[in-house]
Z-matrix of the N, CA and C atoms (Angstrom, degrees):
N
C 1 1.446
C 2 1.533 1 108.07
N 3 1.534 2 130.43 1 136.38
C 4 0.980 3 161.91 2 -177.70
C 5 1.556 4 116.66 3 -90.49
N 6 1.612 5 121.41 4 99.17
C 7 1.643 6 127.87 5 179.02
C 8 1.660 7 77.24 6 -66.27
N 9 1.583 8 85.67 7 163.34
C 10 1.989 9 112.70 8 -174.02
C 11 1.777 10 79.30 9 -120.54
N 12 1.769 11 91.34 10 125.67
C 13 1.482 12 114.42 11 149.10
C 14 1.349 13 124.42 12 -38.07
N 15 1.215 14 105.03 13 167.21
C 16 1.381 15 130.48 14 177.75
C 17 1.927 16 95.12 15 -64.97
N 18 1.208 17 105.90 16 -53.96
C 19 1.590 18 112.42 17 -179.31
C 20 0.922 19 104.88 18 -50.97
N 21 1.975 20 129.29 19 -65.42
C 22 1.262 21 125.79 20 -146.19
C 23 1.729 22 112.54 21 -74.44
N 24 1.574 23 85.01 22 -7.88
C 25 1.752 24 72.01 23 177.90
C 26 1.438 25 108.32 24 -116.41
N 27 1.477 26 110.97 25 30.84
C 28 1.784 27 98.73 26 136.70
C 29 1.731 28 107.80 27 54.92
N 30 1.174 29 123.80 28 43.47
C 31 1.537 30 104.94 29 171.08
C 32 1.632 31 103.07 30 -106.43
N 33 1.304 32 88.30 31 151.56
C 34 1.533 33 96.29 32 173.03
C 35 1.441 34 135.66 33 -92.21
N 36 1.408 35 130.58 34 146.89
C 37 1.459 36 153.68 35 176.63
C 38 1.550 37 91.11 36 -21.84
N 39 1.389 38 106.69 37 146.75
C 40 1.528 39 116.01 38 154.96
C 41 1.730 40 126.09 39 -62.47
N 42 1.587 41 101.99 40 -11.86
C 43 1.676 42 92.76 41 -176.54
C 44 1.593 43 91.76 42 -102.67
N 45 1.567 44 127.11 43 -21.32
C 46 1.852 45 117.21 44 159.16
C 47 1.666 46 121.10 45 -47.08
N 48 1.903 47 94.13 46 -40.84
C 49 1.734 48 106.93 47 167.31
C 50 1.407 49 107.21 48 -28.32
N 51 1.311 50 91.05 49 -89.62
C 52 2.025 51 129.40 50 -179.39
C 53 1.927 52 84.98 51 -11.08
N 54 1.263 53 104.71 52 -80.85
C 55 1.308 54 111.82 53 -152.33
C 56 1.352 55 106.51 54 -71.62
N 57 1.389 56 138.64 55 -27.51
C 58 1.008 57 131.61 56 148.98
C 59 2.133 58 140.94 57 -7.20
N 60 1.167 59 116.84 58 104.55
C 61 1.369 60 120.42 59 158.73
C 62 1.591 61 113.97 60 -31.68
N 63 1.160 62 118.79 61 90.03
C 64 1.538 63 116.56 62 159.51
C 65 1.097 64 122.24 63 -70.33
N 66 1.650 65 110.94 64 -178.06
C 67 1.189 66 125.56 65 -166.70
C 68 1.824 67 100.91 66 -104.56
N 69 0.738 68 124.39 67 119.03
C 70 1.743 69 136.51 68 162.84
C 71 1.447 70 128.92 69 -36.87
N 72 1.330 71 104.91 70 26.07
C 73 1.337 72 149.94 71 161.36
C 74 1.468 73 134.89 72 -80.94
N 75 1.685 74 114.32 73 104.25
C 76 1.759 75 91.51 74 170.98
C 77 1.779 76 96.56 75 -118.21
N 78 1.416 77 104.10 76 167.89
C 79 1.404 78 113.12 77 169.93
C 80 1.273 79 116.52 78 -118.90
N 81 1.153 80 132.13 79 136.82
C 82 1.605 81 142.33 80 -149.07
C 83 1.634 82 89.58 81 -122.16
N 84 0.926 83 146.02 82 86.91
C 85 1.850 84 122.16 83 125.49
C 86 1.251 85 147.58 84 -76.12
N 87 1.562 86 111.56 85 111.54
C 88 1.165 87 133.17 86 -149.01
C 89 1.459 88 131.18 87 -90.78
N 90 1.454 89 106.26 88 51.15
C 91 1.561 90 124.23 89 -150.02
C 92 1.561 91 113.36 90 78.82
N 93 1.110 92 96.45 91 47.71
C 94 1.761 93 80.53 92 178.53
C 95 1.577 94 98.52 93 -100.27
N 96 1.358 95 105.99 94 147.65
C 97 1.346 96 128.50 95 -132.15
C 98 1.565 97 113.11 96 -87.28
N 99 2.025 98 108.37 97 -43.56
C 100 1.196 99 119.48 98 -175.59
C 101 1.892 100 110.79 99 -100.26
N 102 1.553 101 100.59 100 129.40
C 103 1.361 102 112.98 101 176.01
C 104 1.878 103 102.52 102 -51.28
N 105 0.691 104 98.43 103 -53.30
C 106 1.856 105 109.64 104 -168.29
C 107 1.430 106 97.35 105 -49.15
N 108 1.539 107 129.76 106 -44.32
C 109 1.747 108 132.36 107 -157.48
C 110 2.154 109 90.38 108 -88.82
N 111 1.705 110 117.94 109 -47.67
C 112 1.499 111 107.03 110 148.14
C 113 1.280 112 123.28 111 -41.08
N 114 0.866 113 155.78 112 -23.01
C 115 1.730 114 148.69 113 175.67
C 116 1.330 115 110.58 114 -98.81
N 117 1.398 116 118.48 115 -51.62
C 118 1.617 117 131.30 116 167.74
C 119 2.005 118 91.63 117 -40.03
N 120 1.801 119 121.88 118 -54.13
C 121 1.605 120 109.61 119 -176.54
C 122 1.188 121 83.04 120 -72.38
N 123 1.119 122 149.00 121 -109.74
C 124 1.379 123 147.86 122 -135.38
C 125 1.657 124 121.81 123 -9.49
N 126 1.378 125 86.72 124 -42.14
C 127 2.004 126 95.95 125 176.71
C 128 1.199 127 113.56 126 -80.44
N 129 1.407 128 133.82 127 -53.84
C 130 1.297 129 132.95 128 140.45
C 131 1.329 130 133.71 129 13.97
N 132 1.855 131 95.00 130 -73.53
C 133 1.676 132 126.09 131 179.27
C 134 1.209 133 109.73 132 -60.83
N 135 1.863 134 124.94 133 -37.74
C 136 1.600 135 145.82 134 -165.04
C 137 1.449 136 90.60 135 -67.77
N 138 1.754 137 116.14 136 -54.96
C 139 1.195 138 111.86 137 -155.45
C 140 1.607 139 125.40 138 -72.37
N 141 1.062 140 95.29 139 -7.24
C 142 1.990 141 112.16 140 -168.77
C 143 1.395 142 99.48 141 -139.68
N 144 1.273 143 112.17 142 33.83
C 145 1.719 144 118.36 143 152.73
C 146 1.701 145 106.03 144 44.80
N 147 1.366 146 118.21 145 44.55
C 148 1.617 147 125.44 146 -167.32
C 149 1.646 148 88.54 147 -78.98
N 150 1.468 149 103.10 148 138.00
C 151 1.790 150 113.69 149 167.39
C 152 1.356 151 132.20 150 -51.64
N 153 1.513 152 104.91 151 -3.33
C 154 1.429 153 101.89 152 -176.69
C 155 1.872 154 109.05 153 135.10
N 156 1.333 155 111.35 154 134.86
C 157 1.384 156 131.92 155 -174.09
C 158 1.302 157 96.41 156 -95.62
N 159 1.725 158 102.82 157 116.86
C 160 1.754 159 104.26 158 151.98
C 161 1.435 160 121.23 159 -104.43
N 162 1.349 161 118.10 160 133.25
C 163 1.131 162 119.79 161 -172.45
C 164 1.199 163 136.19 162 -101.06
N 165 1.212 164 144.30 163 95.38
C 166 1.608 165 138.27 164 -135.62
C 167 1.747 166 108.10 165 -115.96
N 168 2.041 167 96.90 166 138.17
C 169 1.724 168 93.01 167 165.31
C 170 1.451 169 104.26 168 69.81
N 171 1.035 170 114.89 169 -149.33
C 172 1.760 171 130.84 170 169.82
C 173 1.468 172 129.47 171 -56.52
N 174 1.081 173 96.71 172 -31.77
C 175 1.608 174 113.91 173 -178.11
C 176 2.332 175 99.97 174 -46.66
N 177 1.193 176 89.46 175 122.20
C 178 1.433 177 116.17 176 -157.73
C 179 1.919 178 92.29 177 -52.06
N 180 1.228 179 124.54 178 -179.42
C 181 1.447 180 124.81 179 172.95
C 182 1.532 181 118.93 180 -177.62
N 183 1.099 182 106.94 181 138.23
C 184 1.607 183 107.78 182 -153.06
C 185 1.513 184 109.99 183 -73.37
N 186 1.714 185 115.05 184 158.32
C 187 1.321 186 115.68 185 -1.36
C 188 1.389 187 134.96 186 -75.62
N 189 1.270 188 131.41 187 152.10
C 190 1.025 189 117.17 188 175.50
C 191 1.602 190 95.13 189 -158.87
N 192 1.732 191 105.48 190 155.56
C 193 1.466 192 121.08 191 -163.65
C 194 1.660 193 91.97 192 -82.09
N 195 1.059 194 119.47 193 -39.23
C 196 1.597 195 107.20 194 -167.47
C 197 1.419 196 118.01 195 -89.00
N 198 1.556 197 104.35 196 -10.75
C 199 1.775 198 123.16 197 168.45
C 200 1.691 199 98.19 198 -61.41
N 201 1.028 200 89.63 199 -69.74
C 202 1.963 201 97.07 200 -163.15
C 203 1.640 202 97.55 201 -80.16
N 204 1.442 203 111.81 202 19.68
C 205 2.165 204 94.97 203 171.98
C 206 2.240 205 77.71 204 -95.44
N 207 0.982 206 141.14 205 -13.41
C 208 1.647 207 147.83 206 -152.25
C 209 1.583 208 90.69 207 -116.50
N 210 1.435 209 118.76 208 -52.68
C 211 1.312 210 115.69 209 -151.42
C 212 1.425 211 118.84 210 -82.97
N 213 1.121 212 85.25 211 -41.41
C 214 1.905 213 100.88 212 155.10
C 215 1.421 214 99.11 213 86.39
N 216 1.746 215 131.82 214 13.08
C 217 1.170 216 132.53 215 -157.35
C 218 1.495 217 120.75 216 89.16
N 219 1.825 218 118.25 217 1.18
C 220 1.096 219 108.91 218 157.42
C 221 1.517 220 138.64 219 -63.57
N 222 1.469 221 115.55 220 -10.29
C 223 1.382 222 131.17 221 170.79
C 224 1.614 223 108.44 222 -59.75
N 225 1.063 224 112.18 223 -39.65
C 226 1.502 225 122.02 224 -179.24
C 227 1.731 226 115.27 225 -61.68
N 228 1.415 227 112.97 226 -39.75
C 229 1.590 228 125.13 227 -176.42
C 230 1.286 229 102.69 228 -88.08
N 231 1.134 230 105.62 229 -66.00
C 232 1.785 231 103.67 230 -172.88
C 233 1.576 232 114.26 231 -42.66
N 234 1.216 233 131.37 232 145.86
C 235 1.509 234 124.26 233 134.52
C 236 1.346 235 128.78 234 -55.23
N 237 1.306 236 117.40 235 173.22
C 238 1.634 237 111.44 236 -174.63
C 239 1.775 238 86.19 237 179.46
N 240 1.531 239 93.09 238 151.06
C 241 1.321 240 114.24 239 165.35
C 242 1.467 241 108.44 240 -154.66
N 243 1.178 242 126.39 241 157.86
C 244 1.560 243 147.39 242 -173.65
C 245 1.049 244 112.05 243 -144.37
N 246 1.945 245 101.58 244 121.17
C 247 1.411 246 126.36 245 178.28
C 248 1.269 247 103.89 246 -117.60
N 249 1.187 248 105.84 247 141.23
C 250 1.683 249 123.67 248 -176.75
C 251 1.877 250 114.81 249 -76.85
N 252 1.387 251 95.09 250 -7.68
C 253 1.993 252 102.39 251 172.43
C 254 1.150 253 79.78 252 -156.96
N 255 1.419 254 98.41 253 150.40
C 256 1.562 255 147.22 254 -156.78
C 257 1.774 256 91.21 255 -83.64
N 258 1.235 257 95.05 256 -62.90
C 259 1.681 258 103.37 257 -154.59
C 260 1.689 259 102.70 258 -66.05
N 261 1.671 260 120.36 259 -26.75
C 262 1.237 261 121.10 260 -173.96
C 263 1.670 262 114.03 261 -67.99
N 264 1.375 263 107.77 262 -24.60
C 265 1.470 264 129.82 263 162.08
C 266 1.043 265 129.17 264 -72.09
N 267 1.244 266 129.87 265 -28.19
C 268 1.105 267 122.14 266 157.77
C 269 1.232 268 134.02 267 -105.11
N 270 1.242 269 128.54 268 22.10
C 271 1.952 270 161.18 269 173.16
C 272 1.826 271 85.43 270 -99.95
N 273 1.427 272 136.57 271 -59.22
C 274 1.161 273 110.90 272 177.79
C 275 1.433 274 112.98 273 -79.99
N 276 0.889 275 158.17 274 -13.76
C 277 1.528 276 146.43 275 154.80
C 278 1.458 277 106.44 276 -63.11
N 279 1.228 278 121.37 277 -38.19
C 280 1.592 279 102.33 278 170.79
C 281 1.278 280 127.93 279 -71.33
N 282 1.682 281 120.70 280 -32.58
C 283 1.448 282 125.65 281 148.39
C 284 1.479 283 124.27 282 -38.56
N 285 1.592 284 113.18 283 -39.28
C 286 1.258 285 108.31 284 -177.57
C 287 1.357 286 117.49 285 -91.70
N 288 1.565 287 121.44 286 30.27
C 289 1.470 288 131.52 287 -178.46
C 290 1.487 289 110.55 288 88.81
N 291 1.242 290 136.83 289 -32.65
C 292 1.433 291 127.33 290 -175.34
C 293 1.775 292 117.50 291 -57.50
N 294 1.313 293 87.28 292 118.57
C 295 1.451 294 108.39 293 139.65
C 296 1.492 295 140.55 294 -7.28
N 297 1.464 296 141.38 295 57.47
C 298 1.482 297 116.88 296 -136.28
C 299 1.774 298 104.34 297 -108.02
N 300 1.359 299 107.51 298 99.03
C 301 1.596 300 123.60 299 156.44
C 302 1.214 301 128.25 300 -51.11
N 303 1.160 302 153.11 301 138.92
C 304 1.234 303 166.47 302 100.25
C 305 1.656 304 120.99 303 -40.03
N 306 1.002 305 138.96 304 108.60
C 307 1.582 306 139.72 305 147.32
C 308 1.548 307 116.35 306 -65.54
N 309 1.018 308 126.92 307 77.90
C 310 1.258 309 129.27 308 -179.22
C 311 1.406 310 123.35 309 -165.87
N 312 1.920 311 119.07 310 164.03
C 313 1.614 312 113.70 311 -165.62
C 314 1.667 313 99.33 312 -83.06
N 315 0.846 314 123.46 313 113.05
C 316 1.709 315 121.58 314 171.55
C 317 1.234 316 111.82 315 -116.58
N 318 0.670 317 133.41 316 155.39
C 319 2.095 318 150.57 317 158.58
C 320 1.797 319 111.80 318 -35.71
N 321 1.673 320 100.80 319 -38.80
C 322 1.525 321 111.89 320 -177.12
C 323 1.825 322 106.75 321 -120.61
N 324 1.298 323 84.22 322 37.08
C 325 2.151 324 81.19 323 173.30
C 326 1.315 325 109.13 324 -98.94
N 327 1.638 326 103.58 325 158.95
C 328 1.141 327 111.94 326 -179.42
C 329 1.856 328 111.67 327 -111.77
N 330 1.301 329 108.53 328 138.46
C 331 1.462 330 108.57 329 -173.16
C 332 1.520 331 116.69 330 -43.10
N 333 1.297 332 161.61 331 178.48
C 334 1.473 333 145.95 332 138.47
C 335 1.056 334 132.91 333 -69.74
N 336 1.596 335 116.89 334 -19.16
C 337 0.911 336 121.13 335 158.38
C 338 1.844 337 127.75 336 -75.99
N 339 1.359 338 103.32 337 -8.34
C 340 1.464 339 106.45 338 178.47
C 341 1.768 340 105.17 339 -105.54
N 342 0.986 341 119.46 340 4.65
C 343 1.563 342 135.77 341 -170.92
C 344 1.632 343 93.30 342 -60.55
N 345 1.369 344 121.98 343 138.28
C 346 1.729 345 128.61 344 -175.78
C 347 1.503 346 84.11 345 -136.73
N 348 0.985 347 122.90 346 120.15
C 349 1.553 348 130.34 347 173.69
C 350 1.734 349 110.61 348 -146.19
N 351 1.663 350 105.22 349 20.64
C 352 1.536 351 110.91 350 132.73
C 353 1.758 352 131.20 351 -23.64
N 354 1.287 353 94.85 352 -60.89
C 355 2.207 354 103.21 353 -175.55
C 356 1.171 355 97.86 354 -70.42
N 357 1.447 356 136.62 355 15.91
C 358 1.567 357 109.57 356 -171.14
C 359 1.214 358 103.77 357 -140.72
N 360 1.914 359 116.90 358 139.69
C 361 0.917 360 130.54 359 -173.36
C 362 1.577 361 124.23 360 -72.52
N 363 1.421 362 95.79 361 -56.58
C 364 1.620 363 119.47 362 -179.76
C 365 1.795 364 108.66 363 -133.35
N 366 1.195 365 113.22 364 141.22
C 367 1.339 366 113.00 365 -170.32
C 368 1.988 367 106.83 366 -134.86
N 369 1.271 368 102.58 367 139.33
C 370 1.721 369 109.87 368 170.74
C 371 2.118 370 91.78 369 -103.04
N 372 1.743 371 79.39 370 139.22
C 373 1.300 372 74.18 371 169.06
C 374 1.625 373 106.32 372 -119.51
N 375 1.119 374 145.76 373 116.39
C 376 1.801 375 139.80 374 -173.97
C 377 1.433 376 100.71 375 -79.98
N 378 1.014 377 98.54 376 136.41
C 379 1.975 378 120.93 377 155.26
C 380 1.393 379 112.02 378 -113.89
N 381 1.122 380 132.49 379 142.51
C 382 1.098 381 141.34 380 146.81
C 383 1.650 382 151.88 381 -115.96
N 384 1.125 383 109.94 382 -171.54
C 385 1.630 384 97.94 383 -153.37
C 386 1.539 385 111.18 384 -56.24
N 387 1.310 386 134.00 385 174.30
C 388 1.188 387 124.80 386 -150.85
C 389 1.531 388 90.88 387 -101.99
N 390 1.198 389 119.69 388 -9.22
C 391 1.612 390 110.02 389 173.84
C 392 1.118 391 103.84 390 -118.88
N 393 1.265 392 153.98 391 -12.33
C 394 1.455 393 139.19 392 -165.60
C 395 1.904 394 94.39 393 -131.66
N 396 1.042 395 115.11 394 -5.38
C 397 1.621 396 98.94 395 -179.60
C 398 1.114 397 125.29 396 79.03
N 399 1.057 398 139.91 397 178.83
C 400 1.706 399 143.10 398 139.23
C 401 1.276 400 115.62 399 -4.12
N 402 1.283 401 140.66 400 103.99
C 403 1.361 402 135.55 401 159.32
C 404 1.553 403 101.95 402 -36.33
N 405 1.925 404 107.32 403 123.02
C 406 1.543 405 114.37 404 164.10
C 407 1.554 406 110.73 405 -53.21
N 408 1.046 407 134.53 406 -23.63
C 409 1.586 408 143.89 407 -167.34
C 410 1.635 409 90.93 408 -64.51
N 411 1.560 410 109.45 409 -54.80
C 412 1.502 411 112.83 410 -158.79
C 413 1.328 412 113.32 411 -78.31
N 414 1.642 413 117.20 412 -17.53
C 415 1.265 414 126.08 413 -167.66
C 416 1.576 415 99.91 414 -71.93
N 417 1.534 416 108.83 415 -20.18
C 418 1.642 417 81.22 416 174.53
C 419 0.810 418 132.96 417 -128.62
N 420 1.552 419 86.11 418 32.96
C 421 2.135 420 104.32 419 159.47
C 422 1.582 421 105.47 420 -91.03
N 423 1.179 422 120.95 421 8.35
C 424 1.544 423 116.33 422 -162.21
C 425 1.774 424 91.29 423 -84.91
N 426 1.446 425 98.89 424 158.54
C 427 1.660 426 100.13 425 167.64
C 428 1.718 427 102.98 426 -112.89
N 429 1.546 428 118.11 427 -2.70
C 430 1.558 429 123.77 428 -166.27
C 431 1.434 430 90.02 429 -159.12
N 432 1.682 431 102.15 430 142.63
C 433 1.653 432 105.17 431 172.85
C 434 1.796 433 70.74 432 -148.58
N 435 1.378 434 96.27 433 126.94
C 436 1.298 435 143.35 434 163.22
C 437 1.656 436 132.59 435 -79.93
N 438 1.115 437 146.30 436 121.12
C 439 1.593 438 147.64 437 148.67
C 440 0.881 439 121.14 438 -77.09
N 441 1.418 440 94.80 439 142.38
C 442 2.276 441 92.11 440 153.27
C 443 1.735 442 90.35 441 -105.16
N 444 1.163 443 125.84 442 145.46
C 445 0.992 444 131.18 443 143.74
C 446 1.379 445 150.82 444 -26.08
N 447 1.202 446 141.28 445 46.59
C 448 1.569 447 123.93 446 -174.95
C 449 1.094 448 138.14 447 -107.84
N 450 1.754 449 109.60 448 168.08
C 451 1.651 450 102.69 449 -143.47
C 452 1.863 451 103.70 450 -134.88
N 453 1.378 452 97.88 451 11.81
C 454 1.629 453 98.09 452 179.16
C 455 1.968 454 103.77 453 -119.71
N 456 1.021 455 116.57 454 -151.96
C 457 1.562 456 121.85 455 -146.50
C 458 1.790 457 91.40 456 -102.09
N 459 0.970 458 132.98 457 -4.02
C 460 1.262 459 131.71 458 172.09
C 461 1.734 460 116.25 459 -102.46
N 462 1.221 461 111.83 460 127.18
C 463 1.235 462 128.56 461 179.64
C 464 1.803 463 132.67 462 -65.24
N 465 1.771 464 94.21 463 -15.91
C 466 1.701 465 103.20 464 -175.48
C 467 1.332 466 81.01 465 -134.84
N 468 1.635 467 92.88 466 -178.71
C 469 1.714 468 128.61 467 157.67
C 470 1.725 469 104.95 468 -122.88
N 471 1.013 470 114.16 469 138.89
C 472 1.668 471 121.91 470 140.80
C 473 1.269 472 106.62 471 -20.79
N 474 1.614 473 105.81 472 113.41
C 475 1.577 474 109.68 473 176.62
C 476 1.524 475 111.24 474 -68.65
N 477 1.257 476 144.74 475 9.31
C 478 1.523 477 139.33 476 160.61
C 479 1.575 478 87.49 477 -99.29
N 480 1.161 479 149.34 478 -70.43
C 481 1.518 480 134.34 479 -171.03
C 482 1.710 481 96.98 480 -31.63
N 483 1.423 482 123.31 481 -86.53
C 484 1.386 483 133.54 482 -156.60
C 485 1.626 484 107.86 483 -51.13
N 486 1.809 485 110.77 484 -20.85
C 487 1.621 486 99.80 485 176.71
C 488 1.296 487 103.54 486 -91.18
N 489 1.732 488 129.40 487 -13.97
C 490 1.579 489 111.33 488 163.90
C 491 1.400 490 113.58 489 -89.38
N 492 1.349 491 131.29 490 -3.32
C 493 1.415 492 123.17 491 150.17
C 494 1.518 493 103.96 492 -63.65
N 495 0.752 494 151.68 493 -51.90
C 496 1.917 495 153.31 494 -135.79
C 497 1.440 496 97.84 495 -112.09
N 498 1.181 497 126.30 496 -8.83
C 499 1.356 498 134.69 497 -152.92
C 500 1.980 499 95.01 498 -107.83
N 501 1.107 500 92.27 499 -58.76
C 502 1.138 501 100.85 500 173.64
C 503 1.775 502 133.29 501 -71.70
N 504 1.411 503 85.88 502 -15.32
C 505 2.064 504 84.13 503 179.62
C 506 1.147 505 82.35 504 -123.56
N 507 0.929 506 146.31 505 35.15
C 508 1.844 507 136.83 506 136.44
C 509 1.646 508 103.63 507 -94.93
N 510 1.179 509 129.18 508 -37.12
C 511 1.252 510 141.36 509 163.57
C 512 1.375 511 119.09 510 -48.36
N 513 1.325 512 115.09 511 -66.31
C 514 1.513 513 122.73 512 163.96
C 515 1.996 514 111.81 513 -38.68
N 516 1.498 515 87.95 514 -54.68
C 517 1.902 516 92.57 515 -169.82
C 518 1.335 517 101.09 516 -70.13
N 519 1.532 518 143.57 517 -37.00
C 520 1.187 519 140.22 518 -169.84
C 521 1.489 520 106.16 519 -80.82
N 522 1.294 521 116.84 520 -19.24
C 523 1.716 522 101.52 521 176.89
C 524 1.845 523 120.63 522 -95.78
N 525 1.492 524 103.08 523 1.00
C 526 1.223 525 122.33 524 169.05
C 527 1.871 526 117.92 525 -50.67
């Protein structure tokens, strides 16, 4: 078997990005802490044409050397904006029609694999910090709090692992 070139796979310029049809998708990071796990989403976001990265609190924001050593130049395609509180960011995405998700273990989550996101037009999905989670503030702006499933002796994932798990089957269900 034969890897496909840089040629054969045909991707397009960052200003084709720009103009590009996205996906009805935003991504929320919610103080998350490490520049490297921001660039790790950023590539993510590049790859499934996501509408744009909001960046909350601390959560690092380009440029930055340890964004683009992860991002690989996805900082450049994606959109992005940075709000200085979490909660003020996500009161305007809910004004602007979105959907507001949570990735996180709650009392009222739903597995990802049982996730129905049929009724919905446009969706935010939140990550949070790699030790404290989801801001409780935001949890109860959410209309859906979501899982990934797990089945070994550790309690989390790497918040860039769990946003290309969540990233990707919200992607799948929204292009349905």
């Amino acid at each position: 078997m034969e890897k496909l070139s840089m040629d054969t796979l045909n991707r397009i310029s960052v200003e084709e990005y720009k103009a590009a049809d996205k996906s009805p998708i935003v991504v929320v990071l919610d103080n998350v802490r490490s520049a490297l796990n921001v660039g790790s989403i950023f590539r993510t976001a590049d790859a499934f044409r996501i509408e744009r990265i909001v960046l909350c609190g601390i959560t690092a924001t380009p440029p930055s050397a340890e964004i683009r050593k992860t991002a690989i130049g996805a900082e450049m395609s994606v959109d992005w904006v940075h709000y200085k509180d979490n909660v003020e960011a996500v009161v305007a995405l809910r004004e602007q029609g979105y959907t507001i998700i949570a990735i996180e273990q709650a009392r009222e989550s739903v597995m990802i694999d049982h996730m129905d996101l049929s009724a919905y037009g446009k969706v935010a999905i939140i990550f949070g910090n790699e030790v404290k989670g989801v801001d409780d503030r935001l949890m109860e702006l959410c209309d859906m709090c979501v899982e990934i499933p797990q089945f070994g002796t550790k309690h989390s994932l790497n918040v860039s692992v769990s946003a290309g798990i969540a990233i990707w089957e919200v992607f799948q269900q929204m292009k349905k």
